[in-house]
C-alpha positions, 0 to 999 in steps of 0.5 A: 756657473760663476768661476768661483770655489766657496765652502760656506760655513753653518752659523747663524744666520748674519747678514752679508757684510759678516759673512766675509768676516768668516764669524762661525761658531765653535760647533760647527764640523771644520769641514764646513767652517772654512775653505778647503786648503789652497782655496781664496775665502768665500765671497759674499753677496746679498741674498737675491729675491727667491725665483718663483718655479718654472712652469712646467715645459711642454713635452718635447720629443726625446733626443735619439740615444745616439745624439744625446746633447751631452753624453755622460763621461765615460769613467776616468779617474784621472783624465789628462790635463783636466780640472781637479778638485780640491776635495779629491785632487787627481787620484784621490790625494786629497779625500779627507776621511770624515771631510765633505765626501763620503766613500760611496766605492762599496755601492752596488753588487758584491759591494763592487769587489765582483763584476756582475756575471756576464750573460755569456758566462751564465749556463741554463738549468731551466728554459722557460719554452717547456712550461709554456703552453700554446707552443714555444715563444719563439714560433710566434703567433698570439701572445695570448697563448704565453701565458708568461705567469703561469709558464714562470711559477711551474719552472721556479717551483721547479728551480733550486738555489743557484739555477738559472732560467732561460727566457727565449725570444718571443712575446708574452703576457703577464697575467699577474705578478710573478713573485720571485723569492729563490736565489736564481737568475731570470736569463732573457735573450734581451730587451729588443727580443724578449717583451713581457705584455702587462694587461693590468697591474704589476709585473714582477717582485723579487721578495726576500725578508728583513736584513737585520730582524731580532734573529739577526742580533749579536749585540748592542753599542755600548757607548755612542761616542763614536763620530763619522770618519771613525773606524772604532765602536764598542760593543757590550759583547764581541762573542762571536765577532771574528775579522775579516766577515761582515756584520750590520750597524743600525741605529733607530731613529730619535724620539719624537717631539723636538728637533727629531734628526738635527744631529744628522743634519749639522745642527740644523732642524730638518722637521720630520714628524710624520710618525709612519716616515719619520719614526717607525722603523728602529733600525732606519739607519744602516752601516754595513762592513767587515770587522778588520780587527776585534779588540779587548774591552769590547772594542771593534775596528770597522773597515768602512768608515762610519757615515754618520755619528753614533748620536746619543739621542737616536734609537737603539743602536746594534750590531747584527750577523750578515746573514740576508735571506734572499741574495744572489738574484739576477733579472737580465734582458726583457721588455715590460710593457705595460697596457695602460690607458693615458696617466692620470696625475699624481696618486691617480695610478692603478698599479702598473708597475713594472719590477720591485726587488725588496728585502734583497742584497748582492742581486742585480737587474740589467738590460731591462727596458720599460714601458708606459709604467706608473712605478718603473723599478723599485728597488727597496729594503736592500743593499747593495744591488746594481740596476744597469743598463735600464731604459725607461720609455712612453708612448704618446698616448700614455702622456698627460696632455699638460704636464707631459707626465708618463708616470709617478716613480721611474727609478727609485730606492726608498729605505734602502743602503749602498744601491748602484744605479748605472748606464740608464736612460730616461729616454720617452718617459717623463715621470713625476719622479724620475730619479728618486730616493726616500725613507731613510736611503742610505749611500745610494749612487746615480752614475753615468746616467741620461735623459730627456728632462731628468729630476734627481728626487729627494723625497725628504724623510731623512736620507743621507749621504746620496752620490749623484755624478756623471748624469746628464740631465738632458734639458735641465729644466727640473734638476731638483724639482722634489717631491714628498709631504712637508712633514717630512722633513728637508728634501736632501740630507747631509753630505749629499754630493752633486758630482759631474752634473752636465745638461744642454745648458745650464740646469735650473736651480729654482727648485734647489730652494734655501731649505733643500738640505745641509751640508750639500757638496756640488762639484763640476756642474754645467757651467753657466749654473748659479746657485742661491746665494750663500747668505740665503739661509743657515743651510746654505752656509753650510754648502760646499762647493767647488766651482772654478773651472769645473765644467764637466766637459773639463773635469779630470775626474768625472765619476767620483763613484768609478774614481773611488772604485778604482782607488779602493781595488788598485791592490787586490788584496788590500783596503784602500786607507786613503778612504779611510779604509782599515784592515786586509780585507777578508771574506766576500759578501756572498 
């Protein structure tokens, strides 16, 4: 990657010789209109010829798990004598509230103020052994005789709110989808011990309902004036809003006709018309936080910085209790594997999927492995969840001959907001999609992730504000190869940000074409990586970037996500204001 620190500015589109005269027009966010404090102005040079993809390689045998060519960094907020960024410093100094980074700290389980239970700390209510028939899983013998689906629906009709179910060792087949939709804990003895046959379609689906419904409504916005980094909206009615609880901000979705989206989108006109993505759900954008202080005059001062502006021109915009149905929810430690024949391409599948949580908050998946799967997990109309320690696996005979796919989707969250994904593998498997967001995801986080190939997805339909980092991407071949119908819009939307992204060499960019999306920040890239020029495109002005002596190997903050967290619970007890945090805090999520 050139040694380089650019900001690249969203005007009009000029030639390479204006450009280095910094010519930017008024409206546009100062964040994007000039370089970052301390750094040389951008450099200019003439647009290169757009590179045609890449074929798509042949499939190569995955690396060990214990020799992956680049490990992902183990967290440290401020490692010694690394690189800093001007956009972060060394412990957060220079975050700007409403600049080029969002606060992605609150993603995940609990909004990361609680670790997700250890397996140890879990105490049985239930043991999946006294619904089995055919004798216990543990004595071996057919896998027939464990009808893991008929064993699951006795206990969980069994199961109050709360209770938690012990999975012993052994094998067992699912014989059709087990539907969970009770707040308790799947306890498995691990993925290495517990295997779950699927000899035709889905395994498992974790069913809550809609987080905010008409049930869930208090009030609406009064006044749309209020702009991204600001704390501060107005309600018609503050009745019933008390400090220190959460609540619900959505917003609907601009009319059609137009240039739908541009206000997300620093100006710029993403495109999405398809009327069933696009347009269909009135409460597509979501901000959750607790109030840390409510005012006279309607007036209410959000702990959470808002992501995006309160745009006069979008839907309707309201304010709503937190009261989600199903929370609370933990799968741990199993194996799905699924009895599929080999892949048969895109749009091609027959359903094997492997686990979906919908309509869900604060639950959680870990030590889940799956294989040969069309749709590995699925995590969608929810928030914050943590999905950790996955690994996503394939046999030979499951892989397309030419294209070395395994599947469609490996991990993904569409219409969802503030999810953790954390410690995963995309080990044997090669899916279409590997790493996936859609529809209107929100403040989702990759972090600490690897593979053999890995492409991060964005499957256009107005996403924002999408945290990858710490990643290693394996081959880097495909990084940024997306998919998603052109209807829908860009790929990425703004202020998703590229943080720590290491490969075994440098990663590909053919895909991280001139329209990929606005106000994109890449930090810390594999060194060697080159970038299209800043002078391709208006969207391409409006990148940010910060390159200079930022290998990941040498980055003294490679996990923006762990170095935000740490930040924001340094003082228990008290919101971290460098995010742009207000209040003391107050009652927990769950």
């Amino acid at each position: 990657m050139p040694g380089r620190f650019s900001t690249r500015s969203r005007s009009a589109l000029l030639c390479a010789a204006l450009l280095s005269l910094l010519i930017v027009p008024p409206h546009i966010p100062t964040s994007f209109a000039r370089p970052l404090e301390q750094a040389p102005a951008p450099s200019c040079a003439c647009p290169s010829p757009a590179s045609s993809p890449s074929p798509a390689p042949s499939p190569s045998p995955p690396r060990s798990p214990s020799q992956p060519s680049s490990p992902p960094q183990q967290a440290d907020p401020a490692r010694p004598g690394g690189a800093t960024s001007a956009l972060w410093g060394t412990r957060g100094e220079r975050f700007r509230v409403g600049g080029a980074l969002t606060d992605w700290s609150y993603a995940g389980y609990m909004a990361g103020e609680a670790a997700i239970p250890a397996a140890s700390d879990l105490r049985p209510t239930h043991d999946l052994a006294r619904y089995l028939r055919g004798g216990d899983a543990a004595s071996g013998g057919d896998p027939g005789d464990h009808d893991f689906s008929r064993a699951m629906d006795a206990a969980l009709a069994d199961m109050n709110d709360g209770d938690v179910l012990r999975v012993p060792a052994g094998t067992y087949t699912v014989r059709r989808q087990v539907e969970i939709t009770k707040r308790v804990v799947i306890l498995g003895a691990g993925s290495g011990r517990v295997t779950l046959n699927v000899p035709r379609g889905a395994a498992m689906t974790v069913r809550g309902g809609a987080l905010f419904s008409d049930a869930t409504r208090l009030t609406t916005v009064r006044d749309t004036g209020a702009k991204r980094g600001t704390n501060v909206i107005r309600l018609a009615s503050t009745s019933g809003v008390r400090a220190g609880e959460w609540y619900g901000l959505t917003m609907g979705p601009p009319p059609a006709g137009g240039a739908r989206f541009r206000d997300m989108n620093l100006g710029l006109d993403p495109g999405c018309e398809d009327a069933g993505f696009c347009n269909r759900n009135p409460r597509a954008f979501v901000h959750i936080s607790r109030v840390a202080e409510v005012r006279g005059g309607g007036e209410v001062v959000l702990e959470r910085p808002l992501p995006w502006d309160l745009f006069d021109a979008h839907g309707p915009k309201e304010f709503h209790a937190w009261r989600p149905r199903l929370q609370g929810v933990g799968i741990h430690g199993m194996s799905f594997v699924m009895q599929s024949a080999r892949y048969r391409g895109h749009f091609q599948e027959t359903g094997y999927d492997a686990l979906e949580l919908t309509g869900v908050a604060n639950s959680w998946v870990r030590d889940v492995r799956v294989v040969d799967a069309d749709f590995g997990i699925v995590v969608t109309r929810s928030a914050f969840v943590t999905v950790t320690n996955v690994t996503l696996d394939a046999t030979d005979g499951r892989r397309m001959a030419r294209t070395g796919f395994t599947g469609h989707h490996g991990l993904t969250a569409p219409d969802a907001v503030d999810i953790l994904w954390r410690d995963f593998d995309v080990r044997s498997a090669r899916y279409i999609h590997d790493l996936a967001v859609n529809k209107h995801s929100q403040g989702i986080v990759w972090s600490r992730g690897k593979g053999a190939d890995v492409n991060m997805d964005h499957h256009r339909a107005q996403n924002h504000h999408i945290l990858w980092t710490n990643l290693d991407l394996g081959e880097g071949r495909r990084a940024w190869n997306s998919g998603g119908r052109g209807d829908r819009g860009l790929h990425a939307g703004a202020y998703t940000t590229f943080w720590g992204i290491r490969a075994s060499r440098a990663l590909d960019t053919s895909d991280l074409d001139d329209d990929f999306g606005p106000g994109l920040v890449f930090v810390g890239l594999q060194d060697g990586t080159r970038l299209p020029s800043a002078s391709a495109s208006r969207v391409t002005r409006s990148w940010v970037t910060d390159e200079a002596g930022l290998d990941p190997d040498r980055f003294a903050t490679p996990d923006l996500y762990e170095a935000q967290l740490r930040l924001r619970l340094a003082q228990p007890g008290r919101v971290a204001a460098a995010l742009g945090g207000k209040g003391p805090g107050g009652k927990p999520l769950m």
